[in-house]
N, C-alpha and C positions, 0 to 999 in steps of 0.2 A: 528399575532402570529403564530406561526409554535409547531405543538404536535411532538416529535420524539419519536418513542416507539421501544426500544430494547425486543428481545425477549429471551425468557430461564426459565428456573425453579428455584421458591426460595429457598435456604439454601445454606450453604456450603456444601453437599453434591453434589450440581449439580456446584459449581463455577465454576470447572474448565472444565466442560463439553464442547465439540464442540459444543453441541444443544445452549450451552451457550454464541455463540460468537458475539447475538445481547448485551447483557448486556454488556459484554467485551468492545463494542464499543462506548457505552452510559458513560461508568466509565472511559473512558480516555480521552471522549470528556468534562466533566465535570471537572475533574482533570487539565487538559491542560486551560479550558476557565474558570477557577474562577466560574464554576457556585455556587450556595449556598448549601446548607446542604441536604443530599437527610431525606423525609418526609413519613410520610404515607399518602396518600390520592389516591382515584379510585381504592381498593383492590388491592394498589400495590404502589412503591414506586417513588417519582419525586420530582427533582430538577430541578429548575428555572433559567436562564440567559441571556446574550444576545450578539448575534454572529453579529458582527458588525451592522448594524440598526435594525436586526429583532430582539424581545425576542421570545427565547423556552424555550419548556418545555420538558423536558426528562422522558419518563414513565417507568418504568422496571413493566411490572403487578408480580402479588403474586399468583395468582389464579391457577397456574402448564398451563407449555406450553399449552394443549387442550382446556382452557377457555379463552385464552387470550384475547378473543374478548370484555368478558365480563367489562376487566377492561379499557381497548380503548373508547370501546363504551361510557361508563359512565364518562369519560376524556372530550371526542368530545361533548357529551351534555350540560356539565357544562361552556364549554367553547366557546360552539356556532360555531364549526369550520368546515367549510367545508371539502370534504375529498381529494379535492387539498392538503389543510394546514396539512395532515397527512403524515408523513414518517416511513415505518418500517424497523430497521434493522436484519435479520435472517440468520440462515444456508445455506447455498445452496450448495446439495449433485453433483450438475448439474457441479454445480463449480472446477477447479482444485486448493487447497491449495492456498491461498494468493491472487486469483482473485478478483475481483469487479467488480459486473454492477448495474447501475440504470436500472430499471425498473419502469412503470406504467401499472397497472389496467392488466388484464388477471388471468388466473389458479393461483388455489393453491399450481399446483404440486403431492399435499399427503402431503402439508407441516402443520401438526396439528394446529401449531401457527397460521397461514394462511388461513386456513379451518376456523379456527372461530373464524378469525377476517371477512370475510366474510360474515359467516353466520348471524352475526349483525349489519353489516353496509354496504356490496356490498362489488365491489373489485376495486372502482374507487379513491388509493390509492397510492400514489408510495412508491418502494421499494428499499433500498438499500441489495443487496442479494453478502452475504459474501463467496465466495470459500471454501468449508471444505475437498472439495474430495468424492470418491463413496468407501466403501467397497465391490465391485465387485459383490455381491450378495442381490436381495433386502433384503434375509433372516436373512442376516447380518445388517441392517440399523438399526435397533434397538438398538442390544448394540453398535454400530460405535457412533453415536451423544451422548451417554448417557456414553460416555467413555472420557476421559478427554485429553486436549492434549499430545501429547508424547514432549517428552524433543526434540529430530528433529525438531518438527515442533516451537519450540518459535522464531525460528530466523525471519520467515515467517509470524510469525503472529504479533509480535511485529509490524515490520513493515508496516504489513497491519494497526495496528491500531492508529501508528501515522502519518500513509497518510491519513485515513478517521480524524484524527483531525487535522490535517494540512490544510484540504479543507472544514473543517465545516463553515467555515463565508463564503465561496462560494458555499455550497449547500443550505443553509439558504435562502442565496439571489438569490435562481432560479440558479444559473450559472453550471450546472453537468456537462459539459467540463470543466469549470476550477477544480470542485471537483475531476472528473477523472482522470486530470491530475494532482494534486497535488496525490493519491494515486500514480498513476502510477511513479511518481522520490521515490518512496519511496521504493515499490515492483521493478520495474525495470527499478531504475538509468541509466541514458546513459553511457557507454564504456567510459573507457579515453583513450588517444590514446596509441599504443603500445609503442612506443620510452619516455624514460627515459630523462629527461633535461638533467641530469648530464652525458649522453652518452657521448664518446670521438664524436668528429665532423669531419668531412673529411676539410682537410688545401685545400680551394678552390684559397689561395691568387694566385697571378701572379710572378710566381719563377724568379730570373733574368737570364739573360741567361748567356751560360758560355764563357770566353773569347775563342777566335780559335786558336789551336795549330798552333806554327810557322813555317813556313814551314823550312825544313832541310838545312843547311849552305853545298854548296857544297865545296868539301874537294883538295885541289889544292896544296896539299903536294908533292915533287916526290918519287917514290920508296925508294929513302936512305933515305930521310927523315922519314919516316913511320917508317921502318926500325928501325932507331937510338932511336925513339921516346918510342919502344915497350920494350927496353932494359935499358929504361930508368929510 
């Protein structure tokens, strides 16, 4: 069994937040895979299914971003799960708009969600870490994540989120190159070539060739003939 834990703050006040673009990811993988009805349970909310042989479990905690260890933690207990079997999805300021990496086990970053998921269980953990961009200043990061996205960015983020559910039954089963790669045709599809089917085409047939001008009849008239001929 695999725990996947999107992270963000609960209400609709925080929906549409950046900070909020673990849950974002969690609500369209569920949506997309038939999971069942999301529930209360581990101070926070989850819904159950199963991504080709594995079952997960989806956790969004309730506890506001800085505790979120709390309700992880209390997940991983109930359910006996090593912290291989744990995935978390989050922000990542590091990130340019629409990017994606797996990650395992290392720093928190500064990332709060991250800070204390750590500080309750270590950080031997992988991460799927969502591109949201830097507002240029770290003084700025606070209202940045806690700001909602702008109408520019849905195009981007759309997409990111149904490349991370397009590759869910491939991260499930260990495979993050294929998961990669299914984000990656979604954020950035290969080029089609430049040329138009319906372009006119250059006529390469084999033209026939043209018959050879005759050569000129020499003219064996005598002068009065020419002559008579002109006045004729």
């Amino acid at each position: 069994m695999k725990l996947w834990v999107g992270l963000g703050n609960p209400g609709m006040k925080y929906a549409g937040n950046r900070h909020n673009i673990g849950f974002m990811a969690l609500d369209r993988i569920a949506a997309d895979h038939g999971f069942g009805p999301w529930r209360k349970a581990f101070q926070g909310l989850v819904a159950e299914g199963r991504l080709g042989e594995e079952k997960v479990v989806l956790l969004k905690p309730e506890t506001f971003m800085n505790l979120s260890g709390q309700s992880v933690q209390s997940a991983v207990a109930f359910h006996k799960l090593p912290l291989a079997d744990v995935t978390v999805f989050h922000d990542e300021l590091d990130l340019a708009p629409g990017k994606a990496r797996v990650k395992t086990g290392g720093g928190h970053a500064g990332h709060n969600g991250l800070r204390s998921i750590h500080q309750h269980l270590g950080e031997a953990y992988h991460r799927i870490r969502l591109g949201i961009g830097h507002p240029g200043h770290k003084d700025a990061v606070a209202a940045y994540v806690l700001h909602d996205f702008a109408k520019a960015d849905q195009d981007w983020l759309d997409d990111l989120l149904r490349g991370i559910s397009d590759g869910a039954t491939d991260l499930a089963a260990g495979d993050t190159a294929r998961f990669m790669n299914a984000v990656a045709l979604r954020t950035a599809p290969p080029r089609s070539g430049t040329g138009r089917e319906d372009a006119p085409q250059a006529d390469t047939r084999p033209r026939p060739k043209s018959a050879p001008k005759p050569e000129p009849v020499a003219d064996t008239r005598s002068p009065l003939d020419k002559l008579i001929d002109r006045f004729r």
